[in-house]
N, C-alpha and C positions, 0 to 999 in steps of 0.2 A: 372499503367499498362494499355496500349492501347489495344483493341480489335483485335484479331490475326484473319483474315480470312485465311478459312484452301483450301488449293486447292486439286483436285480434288483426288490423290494420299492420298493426308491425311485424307479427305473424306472416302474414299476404307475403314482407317485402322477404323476409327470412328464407320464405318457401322459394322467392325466385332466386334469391343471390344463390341458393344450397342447388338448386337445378342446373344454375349454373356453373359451379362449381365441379360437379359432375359432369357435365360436359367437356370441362376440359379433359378428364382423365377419359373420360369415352375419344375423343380427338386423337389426342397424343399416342394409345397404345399401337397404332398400328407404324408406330416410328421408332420404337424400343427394340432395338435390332442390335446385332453385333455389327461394330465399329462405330454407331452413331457416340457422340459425345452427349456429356451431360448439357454442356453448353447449348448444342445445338438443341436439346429436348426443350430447355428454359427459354429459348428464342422460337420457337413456334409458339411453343405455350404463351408468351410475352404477347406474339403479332396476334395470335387469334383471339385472348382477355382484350387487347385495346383495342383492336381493327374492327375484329365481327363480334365480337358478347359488347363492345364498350363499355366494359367495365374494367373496373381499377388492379392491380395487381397487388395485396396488402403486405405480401413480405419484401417488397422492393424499399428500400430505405429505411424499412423498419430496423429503429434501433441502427442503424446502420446498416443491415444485412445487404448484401451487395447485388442480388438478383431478385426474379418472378417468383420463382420456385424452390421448393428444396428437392435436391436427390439424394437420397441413402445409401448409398449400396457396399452391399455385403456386412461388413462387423460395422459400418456405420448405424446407429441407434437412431436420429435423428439431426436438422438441422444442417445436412449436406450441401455445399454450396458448389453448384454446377462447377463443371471445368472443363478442360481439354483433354481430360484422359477417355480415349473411347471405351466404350461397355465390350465385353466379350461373350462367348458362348458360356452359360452355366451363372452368368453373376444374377442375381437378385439387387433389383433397386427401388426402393419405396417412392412416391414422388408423391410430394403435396401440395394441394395447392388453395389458395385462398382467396377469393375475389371478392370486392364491392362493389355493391349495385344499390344506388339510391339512398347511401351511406349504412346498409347495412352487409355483414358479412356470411360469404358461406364458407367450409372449413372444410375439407375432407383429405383424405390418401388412401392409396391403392398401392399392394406390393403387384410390381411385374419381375418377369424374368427373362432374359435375355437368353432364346436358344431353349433347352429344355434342362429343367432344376434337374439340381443331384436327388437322391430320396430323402436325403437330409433337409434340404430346401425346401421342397414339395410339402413335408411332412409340418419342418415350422411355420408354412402361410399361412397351411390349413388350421392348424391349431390357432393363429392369433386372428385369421377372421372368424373363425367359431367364437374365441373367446369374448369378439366385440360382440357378435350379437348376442349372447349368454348375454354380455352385460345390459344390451338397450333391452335384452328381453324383462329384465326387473322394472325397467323404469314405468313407473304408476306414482299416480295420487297417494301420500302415505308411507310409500317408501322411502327406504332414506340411503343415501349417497354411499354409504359403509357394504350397501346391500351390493351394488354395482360390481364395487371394486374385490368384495368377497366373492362374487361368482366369480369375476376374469380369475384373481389368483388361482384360483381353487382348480378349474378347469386344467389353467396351465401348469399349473404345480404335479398333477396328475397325470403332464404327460414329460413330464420330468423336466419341463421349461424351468427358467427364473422370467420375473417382473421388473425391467426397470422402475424403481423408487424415484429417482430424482426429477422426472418428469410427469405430467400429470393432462388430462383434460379439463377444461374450461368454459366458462361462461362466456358466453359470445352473444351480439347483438351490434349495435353500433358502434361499439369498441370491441378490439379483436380479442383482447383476453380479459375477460370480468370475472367475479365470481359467480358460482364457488367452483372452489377447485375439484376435480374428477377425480381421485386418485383409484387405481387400477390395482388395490389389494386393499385388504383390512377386514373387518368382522362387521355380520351384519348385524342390523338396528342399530347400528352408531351413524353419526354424522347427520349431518342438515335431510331436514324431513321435506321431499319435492313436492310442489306444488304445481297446481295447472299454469301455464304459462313460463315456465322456465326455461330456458333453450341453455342449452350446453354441449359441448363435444365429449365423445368415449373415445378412444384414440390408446390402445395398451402398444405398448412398447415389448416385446419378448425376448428374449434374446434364448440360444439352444444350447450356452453356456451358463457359467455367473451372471449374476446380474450388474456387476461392476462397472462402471461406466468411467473415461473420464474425457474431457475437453481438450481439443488442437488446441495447438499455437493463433490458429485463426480467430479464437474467442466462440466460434460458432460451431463445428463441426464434432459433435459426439460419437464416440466409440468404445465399444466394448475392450474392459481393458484386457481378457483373455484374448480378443478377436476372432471370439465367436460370432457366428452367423447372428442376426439380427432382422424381426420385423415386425410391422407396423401396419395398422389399420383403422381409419378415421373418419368418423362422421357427424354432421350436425343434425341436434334433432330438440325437437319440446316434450315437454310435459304435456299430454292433455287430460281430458277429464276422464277418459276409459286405458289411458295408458301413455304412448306416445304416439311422436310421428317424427320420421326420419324425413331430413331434406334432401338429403344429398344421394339418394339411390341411384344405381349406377344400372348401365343398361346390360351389364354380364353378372347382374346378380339375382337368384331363384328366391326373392323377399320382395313384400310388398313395402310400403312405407311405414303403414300401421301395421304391418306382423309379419313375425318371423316366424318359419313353421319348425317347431320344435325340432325335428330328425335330424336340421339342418345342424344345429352344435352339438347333438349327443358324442360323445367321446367313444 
């Protein structure tokens, strides 16, 4: 599959699905409480994508995936499938979510915390949403994809994190995962040189252990194989001609769409 640059029309619809996108995760946070279940997070989330945005839930039968949503929480990396166990004081749970609007996709996650994070917690969100924006902060005309994923490591490596490797961010438009692939480490000037019009997610995975990961019994549910704490940060955004633009900006975040102001990831 070659890399689809989206034009300007297609662009329009990217901007709404990723607004909307974010809104679910504006929605939801004020239900991320101790006792709620995952369950019941992925069922608001469900009624509000179909009822009031009318738009589609993309991880619902994907591939099989059995729900709207994914919840991570705690040494969970990725890929959590809601349940019945309720959240307690101090867990940490990523939740993602992905909607279509007009058949195309918006893609984002947000770490929340139930109750108030240990310093450990605290310290790793901080670090992996620094890290994404470190990464959307390279993204220009010219650069190249190796550049991305050398800032996130580098960042993270420095504050003694690991990188999930087995999973990566992606090309997205009309199909939920396209090329090229994001990967969230490696050396820069290598990999595909961005061009205007490319949309893709940065999405780094960190874990405050190993980076080891491996796969339930579910097919779906990844974890850190020490069970170490784990988190995750996720956005869709394009190429443009002076840099980028993020879709999916969230309304408890100090960034505009087109810039992020340096202080904000310094280490």
């Amino acid at each position: 599959m070659s890399i689809t640059l989206k034009t300007p029309p297609e662009i329009e619809k990217m901007r709404v699905a990723g607004r909307l996108a974010a809104e679910v995760l504006e929605m939801i946070r004020e239900y991320v409480v101790p006792g709620v279940t995952t369950e019941e997070l992925n069922q608001r989330c469900h009624d509000f994508m179909v009822n009031t945005q009318k738009t589609i839930p993309a991880p619902l039968n994907y591939h099989g995936f059995p729900k709207s949503i994914c919840t991570s929480v705690n040494q969970t990396v990725c890929h959590g499938i809601p349940n019945h166990k309720k959240l307690k004081k101090g867990d940490i749970v990523n939740i993602d979510i992905t909607v279509i609007k007009d058949e195309f996709h918006g893609d984002t996650s947000e770490m929340f915390v139930v109750g108030e994070p240990s310093i450990l917690a605290k310290r790793l969100i901080d670090t992996t949403q620094k890290a994404l924006y470190l990464g959307i902060s390279m993204v220009m005309p010219g650069a190249r994809l190796g550049d991305i994923g050398h800032a996130i490591q580098k960042f993270a490596e420095s504050r003694r994190y690991s990188i999930v490797r087995e999973y990566c961010g992606h090309g997205i438009g009309r199909v939920f995962h396209e090329e090229p692939q994001v990967l969230h480490y490696g050396e820069p000037n290598t990999g595909t040189t961005l061009e205007e019009g490319m949309t893709f997610t940065i999405e780094p995975m960190i874990n405050a252990g190993k980076r080891n990961v491996k796969t339930l019994a579910d097919d779906w549910t990844v974890v850190t194989k020490d069970r170490s704490l784990s988190a995750q940060f996720e956005h869709t955004l394009t190429v443009t001609s002076t840099g980028f633009e993020i879709f999916t900006v969230r309304d408890n975040e100090a960034i505009e769409a087109t810039h992020i102001p340096p202080e904000l990831y310094k280490s």
